[in-house]
C-alpha positions in Angstrom: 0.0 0.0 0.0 3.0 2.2 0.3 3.5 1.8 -3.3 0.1 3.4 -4.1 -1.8 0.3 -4.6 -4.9 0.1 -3.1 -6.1 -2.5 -0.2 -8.2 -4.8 -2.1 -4.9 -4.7 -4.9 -2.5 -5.5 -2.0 -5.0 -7.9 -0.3 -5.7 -9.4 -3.7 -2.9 -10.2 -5.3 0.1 -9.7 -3.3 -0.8 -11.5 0.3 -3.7 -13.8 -1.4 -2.0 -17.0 -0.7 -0.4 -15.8 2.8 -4.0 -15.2 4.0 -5.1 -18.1 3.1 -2.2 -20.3 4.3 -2.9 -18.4 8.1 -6.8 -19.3 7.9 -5.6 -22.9 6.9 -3.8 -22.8 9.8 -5.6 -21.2 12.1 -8.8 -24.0 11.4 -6.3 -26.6 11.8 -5.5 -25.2 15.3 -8.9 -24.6 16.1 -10.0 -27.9 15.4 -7.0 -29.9 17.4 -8.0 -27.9 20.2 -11.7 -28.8 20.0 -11.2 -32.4 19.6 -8.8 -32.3 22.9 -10.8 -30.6 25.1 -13.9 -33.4 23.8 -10.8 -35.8 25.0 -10.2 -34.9 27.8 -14.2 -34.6 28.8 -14.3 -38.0 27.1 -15.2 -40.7 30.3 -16.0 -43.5 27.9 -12.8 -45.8 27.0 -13.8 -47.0 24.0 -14.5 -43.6 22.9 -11.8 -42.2 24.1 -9.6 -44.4 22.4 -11.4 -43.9 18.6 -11.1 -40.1 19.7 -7.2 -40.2 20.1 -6.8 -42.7 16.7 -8.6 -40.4 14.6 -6.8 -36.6 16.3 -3.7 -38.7 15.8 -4.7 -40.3 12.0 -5.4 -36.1 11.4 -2.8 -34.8 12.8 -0.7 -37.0 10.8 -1.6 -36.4 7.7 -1.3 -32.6 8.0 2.2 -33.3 8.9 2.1 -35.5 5.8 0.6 -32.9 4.0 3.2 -30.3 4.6 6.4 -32.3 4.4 8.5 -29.9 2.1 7.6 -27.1 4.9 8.8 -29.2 7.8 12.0 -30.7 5.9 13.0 -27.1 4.8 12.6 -25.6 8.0 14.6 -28.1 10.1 11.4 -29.5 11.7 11.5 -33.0 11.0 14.3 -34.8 10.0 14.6 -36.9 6.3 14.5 -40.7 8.0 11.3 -39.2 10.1 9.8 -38.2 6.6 10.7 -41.4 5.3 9.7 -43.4 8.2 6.4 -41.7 8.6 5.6 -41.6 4.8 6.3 -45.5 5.3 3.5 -45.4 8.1 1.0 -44.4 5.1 2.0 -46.8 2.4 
């Protein structure tokens, strides 16, 4: 905008994909956290336990899902990738 553009330009066609990436991102987090507090208030164990397969099965495949991100950042290492794209084969 400092360039003269407007806010819907900027918005638009400059940051499009960044907004996006944080709303991704942001329902991700909001749904982890919803499924662990129904965990947590979870007092059946068979329920509990098809709760914390699926928030794990999820979870997973985000991770999955965002593999380059995590190996170019440092996050995971390559035999984790490779051991965890394993898990899905």
């Amino acid at each position: 905008m400092e360039e003269g553009n407007s806010f819907f330009d900027v918005w638009m066609y400059q940051v499009s994909d960044e907004i996006q990436s944080l709303a991704i991102a942001f329902g991700n987090r909001y749904m982890l956290q919803g499924a662990l507090k129904y965990l947590s208030d979870c007092t059946d164990a068979k329920g509990k336990e098809l709760l914390t397969a699926s928030i794990h099965l999820h979870m997973l495949t985000l991770v999955r899902q965002n593999f380059s991100w995590y190996l170019m950042n440092g996050c995971i290492s390559e035999s984790a990738a490779a051991s965890l794209d394993a898990e899905f084969d």
